[in-house]
C-alpha positions in Angstrom: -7.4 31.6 11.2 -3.6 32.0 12.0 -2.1 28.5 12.1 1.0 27.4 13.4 2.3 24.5 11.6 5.5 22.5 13.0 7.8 19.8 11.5 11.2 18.2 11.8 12.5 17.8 8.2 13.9 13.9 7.4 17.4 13.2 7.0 15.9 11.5 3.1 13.3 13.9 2.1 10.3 12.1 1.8 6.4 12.6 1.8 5.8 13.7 4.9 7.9 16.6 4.3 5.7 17.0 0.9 2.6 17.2 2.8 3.7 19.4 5.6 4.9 22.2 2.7 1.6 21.4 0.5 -0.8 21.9 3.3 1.1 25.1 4.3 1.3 26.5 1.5 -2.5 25.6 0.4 -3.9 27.4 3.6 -1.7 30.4 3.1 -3.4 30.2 -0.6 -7.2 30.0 0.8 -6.7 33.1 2.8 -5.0 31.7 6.5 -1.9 33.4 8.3 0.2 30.2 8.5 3.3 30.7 10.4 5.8 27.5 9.8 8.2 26.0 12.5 10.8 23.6 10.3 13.6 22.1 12.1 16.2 20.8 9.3 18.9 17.7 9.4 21.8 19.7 10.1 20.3 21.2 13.5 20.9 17.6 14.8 24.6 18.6 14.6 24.8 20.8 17.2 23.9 18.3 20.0 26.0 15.3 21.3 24.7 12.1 22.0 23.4 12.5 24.9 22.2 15.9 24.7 19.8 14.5 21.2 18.5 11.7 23.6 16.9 13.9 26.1 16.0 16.6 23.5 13.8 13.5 22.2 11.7 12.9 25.2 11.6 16.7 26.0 13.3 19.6 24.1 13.6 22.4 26.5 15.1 24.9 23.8 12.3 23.8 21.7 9.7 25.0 24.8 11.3 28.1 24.9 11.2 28.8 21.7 8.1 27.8 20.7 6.5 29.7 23.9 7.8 32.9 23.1 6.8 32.3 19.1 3.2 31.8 20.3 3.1 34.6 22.6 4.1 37.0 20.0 2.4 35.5 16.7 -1.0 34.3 18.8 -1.9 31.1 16.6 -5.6 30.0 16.7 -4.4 26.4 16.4 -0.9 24.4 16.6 -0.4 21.7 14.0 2.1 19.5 14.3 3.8 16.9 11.9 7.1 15.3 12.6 8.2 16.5 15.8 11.0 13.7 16.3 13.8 14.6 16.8 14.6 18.2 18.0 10.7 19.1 18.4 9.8 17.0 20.9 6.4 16.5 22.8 7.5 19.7 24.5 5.5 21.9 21.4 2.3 20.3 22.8 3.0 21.4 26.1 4.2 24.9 25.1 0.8 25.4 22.9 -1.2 24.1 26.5 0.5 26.7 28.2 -0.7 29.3 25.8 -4.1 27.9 25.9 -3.3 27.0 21.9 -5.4 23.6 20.7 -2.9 21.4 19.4 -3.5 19.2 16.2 -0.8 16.2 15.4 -1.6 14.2 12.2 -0.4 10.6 12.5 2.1 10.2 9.2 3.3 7.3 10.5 3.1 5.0 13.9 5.9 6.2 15.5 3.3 6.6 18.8 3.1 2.4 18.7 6.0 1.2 16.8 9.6 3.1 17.5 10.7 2.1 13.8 6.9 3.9 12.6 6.1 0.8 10.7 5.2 -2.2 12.2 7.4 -3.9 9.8 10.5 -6.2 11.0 12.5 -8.7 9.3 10.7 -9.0 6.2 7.3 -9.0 7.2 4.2 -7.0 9.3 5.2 -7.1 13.4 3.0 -6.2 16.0 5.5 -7.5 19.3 5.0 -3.3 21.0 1.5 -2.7 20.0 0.1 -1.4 23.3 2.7 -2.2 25.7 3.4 0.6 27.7 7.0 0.1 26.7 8.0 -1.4 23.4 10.8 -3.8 24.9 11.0 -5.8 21.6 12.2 -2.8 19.5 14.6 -2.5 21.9 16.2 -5.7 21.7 15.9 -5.9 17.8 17.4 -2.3 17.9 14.3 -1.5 15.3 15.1 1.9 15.4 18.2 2.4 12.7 19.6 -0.4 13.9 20.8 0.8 17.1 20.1 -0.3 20.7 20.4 3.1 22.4 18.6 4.6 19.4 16.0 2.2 20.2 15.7 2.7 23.6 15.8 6.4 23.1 12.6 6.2 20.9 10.6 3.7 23.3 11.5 5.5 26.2 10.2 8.9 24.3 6.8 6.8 23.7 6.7 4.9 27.3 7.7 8.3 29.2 4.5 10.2 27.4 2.3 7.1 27.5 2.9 7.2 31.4 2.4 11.1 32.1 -0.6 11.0 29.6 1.0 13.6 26.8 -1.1 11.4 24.5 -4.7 11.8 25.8 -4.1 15.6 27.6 -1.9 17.2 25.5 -3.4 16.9 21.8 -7.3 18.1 20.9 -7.1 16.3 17.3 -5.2 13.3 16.1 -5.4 13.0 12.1 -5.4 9.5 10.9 -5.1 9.2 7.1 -7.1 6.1 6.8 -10.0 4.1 8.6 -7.3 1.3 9.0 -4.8 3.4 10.6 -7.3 5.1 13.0 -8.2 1.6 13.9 -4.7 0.7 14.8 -4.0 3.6 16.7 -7.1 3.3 18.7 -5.6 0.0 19.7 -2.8 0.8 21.0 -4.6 3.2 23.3 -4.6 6.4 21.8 -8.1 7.9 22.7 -11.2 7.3 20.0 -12.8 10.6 20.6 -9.8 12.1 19.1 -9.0 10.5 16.1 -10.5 11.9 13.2 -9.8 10.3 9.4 -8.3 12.8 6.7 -6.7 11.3 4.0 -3.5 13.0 2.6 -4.6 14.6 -1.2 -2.7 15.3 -4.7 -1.8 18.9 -5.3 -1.3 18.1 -8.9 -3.9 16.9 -10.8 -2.7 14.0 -13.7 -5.2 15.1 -15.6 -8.1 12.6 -17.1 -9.7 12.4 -20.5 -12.3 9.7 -21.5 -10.4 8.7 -24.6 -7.0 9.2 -22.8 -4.5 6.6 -25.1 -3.3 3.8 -22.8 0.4 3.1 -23.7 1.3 -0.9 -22.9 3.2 -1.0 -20.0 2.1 -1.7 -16.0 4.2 0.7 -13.7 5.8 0.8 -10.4 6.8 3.7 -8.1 8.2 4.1 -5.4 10.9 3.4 -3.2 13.4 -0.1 -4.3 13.2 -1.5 -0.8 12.6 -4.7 0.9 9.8 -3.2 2.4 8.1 -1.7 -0.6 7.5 -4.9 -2.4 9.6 -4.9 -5.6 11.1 -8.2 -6.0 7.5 -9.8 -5.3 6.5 -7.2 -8.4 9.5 -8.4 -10.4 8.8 -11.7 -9.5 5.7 -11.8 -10.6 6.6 -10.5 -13.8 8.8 -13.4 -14.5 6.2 -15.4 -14.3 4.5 -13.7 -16.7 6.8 -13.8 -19.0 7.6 -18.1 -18.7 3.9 -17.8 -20.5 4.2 -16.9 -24.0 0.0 -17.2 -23.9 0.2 -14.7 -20.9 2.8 -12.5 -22.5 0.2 -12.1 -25.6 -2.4 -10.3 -23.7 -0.5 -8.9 -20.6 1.8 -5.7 -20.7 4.1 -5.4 -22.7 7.0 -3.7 -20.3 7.3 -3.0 -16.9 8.4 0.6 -16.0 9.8 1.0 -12.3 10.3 4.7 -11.3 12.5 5.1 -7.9 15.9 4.9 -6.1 16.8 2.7 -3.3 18.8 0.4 -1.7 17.7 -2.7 -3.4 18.7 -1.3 -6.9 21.6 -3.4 -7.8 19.9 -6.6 -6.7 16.7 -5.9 -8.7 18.6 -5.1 -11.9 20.6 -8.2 -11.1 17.2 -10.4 -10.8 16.2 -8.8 -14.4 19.1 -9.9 -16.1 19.3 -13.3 -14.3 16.3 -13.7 -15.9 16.3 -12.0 -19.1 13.6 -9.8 -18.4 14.0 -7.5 -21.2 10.6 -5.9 -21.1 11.7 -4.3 -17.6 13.0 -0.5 -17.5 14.2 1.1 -14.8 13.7 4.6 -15.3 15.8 6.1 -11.8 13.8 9.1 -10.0 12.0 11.2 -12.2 10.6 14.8 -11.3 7.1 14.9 -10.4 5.6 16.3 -13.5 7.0 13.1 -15.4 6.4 10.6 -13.0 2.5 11.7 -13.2 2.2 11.8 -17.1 3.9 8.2 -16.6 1.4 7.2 -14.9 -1.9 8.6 -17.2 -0.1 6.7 -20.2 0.3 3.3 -18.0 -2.4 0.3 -17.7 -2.2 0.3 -14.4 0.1 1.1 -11.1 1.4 -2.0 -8.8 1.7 -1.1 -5.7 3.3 -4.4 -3.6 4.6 -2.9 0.0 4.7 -5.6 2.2 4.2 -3.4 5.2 1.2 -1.4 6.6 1.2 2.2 5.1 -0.7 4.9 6.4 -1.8 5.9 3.1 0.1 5.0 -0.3 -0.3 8.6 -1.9 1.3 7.2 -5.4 -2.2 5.1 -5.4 -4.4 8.7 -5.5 -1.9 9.9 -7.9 -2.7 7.3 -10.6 -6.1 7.6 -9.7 -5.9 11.2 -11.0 -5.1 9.9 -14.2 -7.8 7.5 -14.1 -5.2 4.5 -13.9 -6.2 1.5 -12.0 -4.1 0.0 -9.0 -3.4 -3.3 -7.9 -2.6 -3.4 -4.2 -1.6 -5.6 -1.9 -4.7 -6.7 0.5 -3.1 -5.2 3.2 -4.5 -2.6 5.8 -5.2 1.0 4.0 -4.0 -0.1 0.5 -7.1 -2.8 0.6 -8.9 0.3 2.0 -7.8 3.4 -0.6 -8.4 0.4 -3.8 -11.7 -1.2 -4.1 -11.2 -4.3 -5.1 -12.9 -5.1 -8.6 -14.0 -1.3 -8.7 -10.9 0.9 -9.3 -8.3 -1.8 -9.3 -7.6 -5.0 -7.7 -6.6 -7.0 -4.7 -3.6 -9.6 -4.2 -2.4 -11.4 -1.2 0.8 -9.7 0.4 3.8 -11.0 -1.0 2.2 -13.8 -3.4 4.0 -13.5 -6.7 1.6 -15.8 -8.8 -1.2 -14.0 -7.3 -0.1 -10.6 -8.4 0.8 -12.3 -11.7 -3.0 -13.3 -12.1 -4.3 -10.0 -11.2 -1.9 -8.3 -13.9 -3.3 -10.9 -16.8 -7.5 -10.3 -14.9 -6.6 -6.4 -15.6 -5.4 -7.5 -19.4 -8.4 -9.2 -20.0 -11.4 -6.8 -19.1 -12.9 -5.6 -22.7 -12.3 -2.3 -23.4 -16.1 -1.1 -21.8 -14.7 -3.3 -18.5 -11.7 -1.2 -18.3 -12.9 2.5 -19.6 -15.3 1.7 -16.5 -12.8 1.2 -14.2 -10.7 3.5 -15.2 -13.5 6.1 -14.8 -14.2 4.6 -11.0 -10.6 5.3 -10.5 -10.8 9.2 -11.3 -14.1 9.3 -9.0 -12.4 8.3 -6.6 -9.8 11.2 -6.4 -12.6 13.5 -7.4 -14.3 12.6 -4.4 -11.9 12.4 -1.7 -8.2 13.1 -2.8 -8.4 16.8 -4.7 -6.9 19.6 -2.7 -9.9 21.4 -2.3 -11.9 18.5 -0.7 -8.8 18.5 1.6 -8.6 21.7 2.2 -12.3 21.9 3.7 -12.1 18.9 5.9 -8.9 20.0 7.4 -10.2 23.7 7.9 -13.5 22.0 9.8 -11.1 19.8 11.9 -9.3 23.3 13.0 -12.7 25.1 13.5 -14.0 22.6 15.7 -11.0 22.4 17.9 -11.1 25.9 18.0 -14.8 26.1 19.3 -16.0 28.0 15.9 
């Protein structure tokens, strides 16, 4: 197949941007002509105000261009990933025009929620789920903390709600969990559509049965609010007010990541003399995933609802077990009891018992879970079960 694949690059490079190059460069790698269409940050530069806000809604340079790249490349199928800002619904029309299926996987819920993740002061928030326009992101200017901003992203959504760019204009919507497919069929985008294809890891961690288990539980990600680090490091504090719990629980924690909450993180660790707590700064991936192999297990806290929670598959790889916050697709990608475990959102003691339940399983309890863990990925998160899945979603929208 020839495959035209389109994204708008993040001011922060973050995963989406990952799985926009991986997928790319995986298809070129199975045999496809993949032709890419990347907008970057600085393109943003060239437009005023004004001129970015209606290049939001509708990008007519983006039309043009993208009309005359199909007529002369001929793409079987148009994928599209970010197309905020510069890209614009207007690729969707320009591949209709051409007769060109169009295929937009759902990173995010940017189509429900104008700040993508239904997540406003400090906890999960629903206020624009299916209204036609999402007046409350608007007046808590959810979108970068701007008004206009705001308004410029809802009225993007409401405008192509209205004219029906969501149900006419895309063959395939890729969700990347059950949960999120769920949440996008309520807010009105169409069933039918939606199909479920989780995101995958291009690098395998590597498992081995008698792998050695280094003492230390492990967080990574980004240090924000939203992420769920100060209910980790919380937790951890009171783990450590227990010299009985400290005996049989990890012996360090290891956080991996940058972010805004830094300094008051590393502040809360010396308030509280938590020695056993390292924080390790961003790491390149090949050391971040041999980190994870060594540790007893990956927390993953996020107070908010993630599409998918890719450092979870990552650990998986490795054969480490998670524990998750019971929240949307995180309660969906770990099986509670199977390849890690469960704790309510934000509940520091509860986390803290899941760390010592994970210290406690006998060595067969956790060689068992660990090998769950590396099924798992084996089964739905290696490249090449990716690969296949998102070369049958092409095919059929194609008619093959």
């Amino acid at each position: 197949m020839t495959i035209a694949v389109l994204h708008n690059y993040y001011q922060h490079r973050g995963g989406e941007d990952t799985v926009f190059e991986a997928e790319a460069r995986l298809l070129e790698e199975r045999g496809h002509r993949v032709i890419c269409y990347a907008v970057h940050n600085d393109s943003v530069g060239g437009y005023s105000q004004l001129q970015l806000a209606r290049a939001t809604v509708w990008n007519p340079d983006t039309y043009k261009a993208l009309a005359a790249l199909f007529r002369a490349e001929k793409p079987d199928v148009v994928h599209c990933h970010n197309t905020l800002p510069i890209i614009s619904p207007s690729a969707y029309n320009a591949a209709n025009d051409a007769g060109i299926p169009v295929v937009q996987t759902l990173h995010n819920y940017r189509l429900l929620c104008p700040n993508a993740l239904f997540f406003r002061d400090g906890h999960v928030c629903e206020d624009c789920l299916g209204k036609t326009f999402p007046l409350p992101a608007v007046v808590h200017k959810c979108y970068r903390g701007s008004m206009p901003a705001s308004a410029v992203v809802a009225g993007m959504t409401a405008w192509h709600r209205v004219i029906g760019t969501w149900e006419k204009r895309v063959s395939r919507y890729i969700a990347l969990t059950e949960f999120a497919r769920a949440k996008f069929i309520e807010g009105g985008l169409p069933k039918e559509k939606i199909v479920v294809k989780p995101n995958f890891v291009e690098t395998d961690a590597g498992f081995a049965e008698a792998q050695e288990t280094r003492n230390y539980a492990l967080y990574v990600g980004r240090l924000s609010k939203e992420k769920g680090l100060m209910t980790a490091l919380e937790a951890w504090r009171l783990l450590c007010l227990s010299n009985s719990a400290l005996s049989s629980s990890a012996q360090e924690f290891h956080i991996i990541g940058e972010g805004p909450m830094e300094a008051e993180a590393r502040a809360f660790a010396a308030q509280h003399n938590l020695d056993s707590v390292r924080f390790l700064g961003s790491k390149p991936l090949s050391e971040v995933l041999e980190t994870m192999k060594l540790a007893q297990m990956l927390i993953f806290p996020s107070l908010l609802y993630e599409t998918f929670g890719k450092s979870m598959v990552e650990a998986f790889s490795g054969g480490t077990p998670v524990i998750a916050s019971r929240l949307g697709a995180l309660a969906e990608v770990v099986s509670d009891g199977r390849t890690g475990f469960h704790f309510a959102v934000g509940d520091a003691q509860n986390l803290a018992e899941c760390t010592q339940r994970m210290n406690a399983l006998s060595h067969d309890e956790y060689a068992t879970m660990r090998r769950a863990a590396r099924a798992e990925y084996e089964a739905h998160y290696t490249a090449e079960a990716n690969m296949r899945l998102l070369e049958s979603i092409y095919a059929e929208c194609i008619g093959l």
